[in-house]
C-alpha positions in Angstrom: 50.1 -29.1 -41.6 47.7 -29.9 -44.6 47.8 -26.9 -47.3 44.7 -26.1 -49.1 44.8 -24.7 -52.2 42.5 -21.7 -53.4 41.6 -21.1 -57.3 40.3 -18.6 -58.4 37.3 -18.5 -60.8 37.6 -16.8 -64.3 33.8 -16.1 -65.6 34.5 -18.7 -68.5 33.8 -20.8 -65.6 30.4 -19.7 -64.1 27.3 -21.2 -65.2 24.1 -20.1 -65.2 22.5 -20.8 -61.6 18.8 -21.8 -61.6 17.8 -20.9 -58.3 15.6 -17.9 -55.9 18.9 -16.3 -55.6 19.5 -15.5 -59.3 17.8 -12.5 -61.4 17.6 -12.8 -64.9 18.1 -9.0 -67.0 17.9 -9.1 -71.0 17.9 -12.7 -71.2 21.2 -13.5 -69.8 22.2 -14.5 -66.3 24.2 -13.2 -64.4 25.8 -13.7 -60.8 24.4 -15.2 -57.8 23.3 -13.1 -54.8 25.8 -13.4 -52.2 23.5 -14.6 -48.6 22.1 -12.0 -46.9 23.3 -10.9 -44.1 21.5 -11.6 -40.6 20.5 -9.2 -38.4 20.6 -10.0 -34.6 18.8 -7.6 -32.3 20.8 -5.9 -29.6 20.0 -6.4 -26.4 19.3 -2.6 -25.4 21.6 -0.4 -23.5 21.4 0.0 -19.5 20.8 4.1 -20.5 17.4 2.8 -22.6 16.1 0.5 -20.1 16.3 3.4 -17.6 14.7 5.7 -20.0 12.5 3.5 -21.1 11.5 2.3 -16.9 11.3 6.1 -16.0 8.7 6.6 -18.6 6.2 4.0 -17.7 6.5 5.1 -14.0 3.2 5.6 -13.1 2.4 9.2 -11.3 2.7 9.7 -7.6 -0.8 9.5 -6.0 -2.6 12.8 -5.4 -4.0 13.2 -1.6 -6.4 15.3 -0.7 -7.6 16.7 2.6 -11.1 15.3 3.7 -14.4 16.7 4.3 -17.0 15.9 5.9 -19.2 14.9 2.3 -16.3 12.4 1.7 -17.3 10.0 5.2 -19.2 7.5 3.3 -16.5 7.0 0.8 -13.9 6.9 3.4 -16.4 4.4 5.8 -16.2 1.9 2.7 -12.6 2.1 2.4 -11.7 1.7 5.8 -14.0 -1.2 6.7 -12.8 -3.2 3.4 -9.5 -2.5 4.4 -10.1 -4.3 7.8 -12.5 -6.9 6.8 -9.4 -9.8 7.3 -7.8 -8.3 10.4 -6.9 -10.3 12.8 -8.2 -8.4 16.2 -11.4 -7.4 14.6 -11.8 -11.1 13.5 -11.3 -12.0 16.8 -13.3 -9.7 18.5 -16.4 -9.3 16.2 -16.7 -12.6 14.2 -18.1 -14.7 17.5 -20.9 -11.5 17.8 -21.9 -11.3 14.3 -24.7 -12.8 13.2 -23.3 -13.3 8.9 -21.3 -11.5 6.8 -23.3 -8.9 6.5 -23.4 -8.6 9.9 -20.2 -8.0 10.2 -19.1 -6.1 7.5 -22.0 -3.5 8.8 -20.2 -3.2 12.4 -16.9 -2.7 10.5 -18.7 0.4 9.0 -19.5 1.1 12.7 -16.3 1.4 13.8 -14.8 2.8 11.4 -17.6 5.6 11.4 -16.9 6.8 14.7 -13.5 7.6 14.4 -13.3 8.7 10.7 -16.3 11.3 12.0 -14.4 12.6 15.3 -11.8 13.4 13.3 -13.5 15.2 10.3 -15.3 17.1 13.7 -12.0 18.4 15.2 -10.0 19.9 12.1 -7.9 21.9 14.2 -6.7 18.6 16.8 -7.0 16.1 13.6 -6.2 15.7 10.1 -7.6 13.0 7.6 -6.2 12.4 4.4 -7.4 10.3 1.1 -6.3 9.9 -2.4 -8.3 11.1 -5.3 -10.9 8.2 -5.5 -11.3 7.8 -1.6 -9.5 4.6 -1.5 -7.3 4.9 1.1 -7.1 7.3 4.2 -5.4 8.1 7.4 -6.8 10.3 10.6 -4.1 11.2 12.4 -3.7 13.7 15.7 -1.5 16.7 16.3 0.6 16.4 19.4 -1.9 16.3 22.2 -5.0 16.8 19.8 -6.3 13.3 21.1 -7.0 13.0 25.0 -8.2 10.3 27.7 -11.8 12.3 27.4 -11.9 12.4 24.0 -11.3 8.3 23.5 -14.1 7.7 26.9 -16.4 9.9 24.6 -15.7 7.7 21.0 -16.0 4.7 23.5 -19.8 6.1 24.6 -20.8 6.7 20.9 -20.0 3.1 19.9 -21.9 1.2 23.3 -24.9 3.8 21.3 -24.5 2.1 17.9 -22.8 -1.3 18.5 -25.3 -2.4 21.3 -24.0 -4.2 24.8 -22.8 -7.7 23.3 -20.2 -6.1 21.0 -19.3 -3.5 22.7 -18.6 -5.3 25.6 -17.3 -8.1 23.4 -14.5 -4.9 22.0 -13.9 -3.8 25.9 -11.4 -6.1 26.8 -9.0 -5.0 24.3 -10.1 -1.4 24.0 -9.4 -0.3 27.8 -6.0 -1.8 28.0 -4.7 0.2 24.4 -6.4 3.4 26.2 -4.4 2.6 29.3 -1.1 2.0 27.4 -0.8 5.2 25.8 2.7 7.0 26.3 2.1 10.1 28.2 4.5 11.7 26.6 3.3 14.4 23.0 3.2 12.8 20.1 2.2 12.7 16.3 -0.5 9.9 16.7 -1.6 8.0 13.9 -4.8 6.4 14.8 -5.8 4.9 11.1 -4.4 3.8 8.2 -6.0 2.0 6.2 -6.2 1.3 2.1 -9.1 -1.4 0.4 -7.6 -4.5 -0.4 -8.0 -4.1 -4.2 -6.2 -0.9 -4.5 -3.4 -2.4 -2.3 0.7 -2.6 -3.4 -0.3 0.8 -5.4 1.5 3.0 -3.0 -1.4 4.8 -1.5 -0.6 3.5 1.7 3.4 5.0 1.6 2.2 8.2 0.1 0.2 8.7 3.4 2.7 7.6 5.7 5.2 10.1 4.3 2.6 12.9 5.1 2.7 11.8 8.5 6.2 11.6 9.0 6.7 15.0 7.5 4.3 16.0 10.5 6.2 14.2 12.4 9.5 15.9 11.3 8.1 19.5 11.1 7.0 19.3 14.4 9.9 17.9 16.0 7.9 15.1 17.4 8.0 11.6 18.2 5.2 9.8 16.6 2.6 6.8 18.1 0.6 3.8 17.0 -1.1 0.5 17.5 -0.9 -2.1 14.8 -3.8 -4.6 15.3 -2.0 -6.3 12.2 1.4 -8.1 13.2 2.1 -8.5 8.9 2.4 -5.0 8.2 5.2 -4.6 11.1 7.8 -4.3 8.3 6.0 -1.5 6.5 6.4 0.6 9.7 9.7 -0.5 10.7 10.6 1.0 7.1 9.5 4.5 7.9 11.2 4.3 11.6 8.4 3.1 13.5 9.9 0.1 16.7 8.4 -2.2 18.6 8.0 -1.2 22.6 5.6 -3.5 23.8 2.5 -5.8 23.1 -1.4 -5.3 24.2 -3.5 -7.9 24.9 -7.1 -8.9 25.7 -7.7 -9.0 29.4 -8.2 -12.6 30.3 -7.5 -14.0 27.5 -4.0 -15.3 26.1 -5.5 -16.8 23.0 -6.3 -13.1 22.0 -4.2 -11.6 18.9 -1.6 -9.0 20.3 -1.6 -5.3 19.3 1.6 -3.7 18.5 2.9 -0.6 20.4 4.8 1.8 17.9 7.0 4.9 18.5 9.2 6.5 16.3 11.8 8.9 17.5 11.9 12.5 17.0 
């Protein structure tokens, strides 16, 4: 092994350094700065990035019971939130004259449920956040019967006219024919406009439901005209038990059949 051998300095021995490191006091010079030492950031601790997550959590959305004065709010919502579905696509788009057209028998239909259910407080309960962008009707165990649907069914032949109305038929008797028979919690809307989507409105009213659902001690029911958000349901317990489809007509986009288990 090679040695290396170390001397130490004697201050005979320094010269005077020249340089940005060196500080002149009284005319004479004296030592060199040693380097500076570098700092390197720490990567912070899993503690801070918890604290520092849990404070930028936003709030849990406020939800509010609905009144009658909040329907035209709640009529925009809705219908923006079904503008791309796939059944009302189907159904409608072929009737509809433009856009506008369409987007105005959206309102429709959403109209005559949203308004039933303000109607009938003590059978129904609809739900929005703060600004109205997202709201669900649901029933009470038995709160929603065959008479009841025929009558929701008259009121939109009144406003939709014969073509569309007869155009919705096909698919609107057989999800009236295929409900259990059994009680239930039943969630007839859900809905939340697209731009105020993935912000939790839509959870925050499904938990309200469930906790009906729960309080009650009773199963709970729906039809999901919108095969994507299957996995949303399945999270909160909701299954598959069987499809619905247009009568005489394959090609038609399926409905979903949901039941969740007391």
């Amino acid at each position: 092994m090679r040695a290396t051998a170390f001397a130490t300095p004697t201050f005979s021995s320094l010269r005077p350094v020249s340089n940005s490191n060196t500080i002149s006091t009284s005319g004479r010079n004296s030592l060199p700065f040693a380097p500076k030492r570098q700092v390197v950031p720490t990567r912070p601790t899993a503690c801070a990035e918890l604290a520092s997550s849990a404070r930028i959590r936003p709030e849990p959305p406020v939800l509010h019971t609905c009144t009658p004065a909040d329907l035209p709010a709640l009529i925009e919502a809705a219908a923006d939130a079904f503008h791309d579905d796939p059944v009302f696509q189907y159904t409608l788009r072929p009737v509809c004259s433009d856009e506008r057209d369409y987007a105005d028998t959206l309102r429709t239909i959403c109209s005559t449920g949203i308004s039933y259910a303000l109607a009938n407080p003590e059978s129904a309960v609809v739900r929005a956040d703060s600004q109205r962008r997202a709201v669900a009707v649901w029933y009470h165990p038995n709160g929603l019967n065959k008479v009841a649907q025929l009558g929701s069914a008259w009121r939109l032949l009144l406003q939709l006219g014969l073509r569309k109305f007869f155009r919705m038929l096909p698919i609107f008797v057989p999800v009236v024919l295929a409900t259990p028979k059994q009680p239930y919690v039943y969630l007839a809307m859900i809905a939340c406009c697209r731009d105020a989507q993935g912000k939790g409105l839509g959870s925050a009213l499904m938990k309200e439901v469930i906790r009906e659902c729960e309080e009650r001690n009773a199963d709970g029911y729906l039809e999901s005209s919108n095969l994507d958000n299957t996995e949303f349901y399945n999270k909160r317990g909701f299954r598959n038990i069987g499809y619905v489809g247009a009568f005489g007509d394959d090609s038609a986009p399926k409905i979903m059949r949901m039941w969740r288990s007391a």
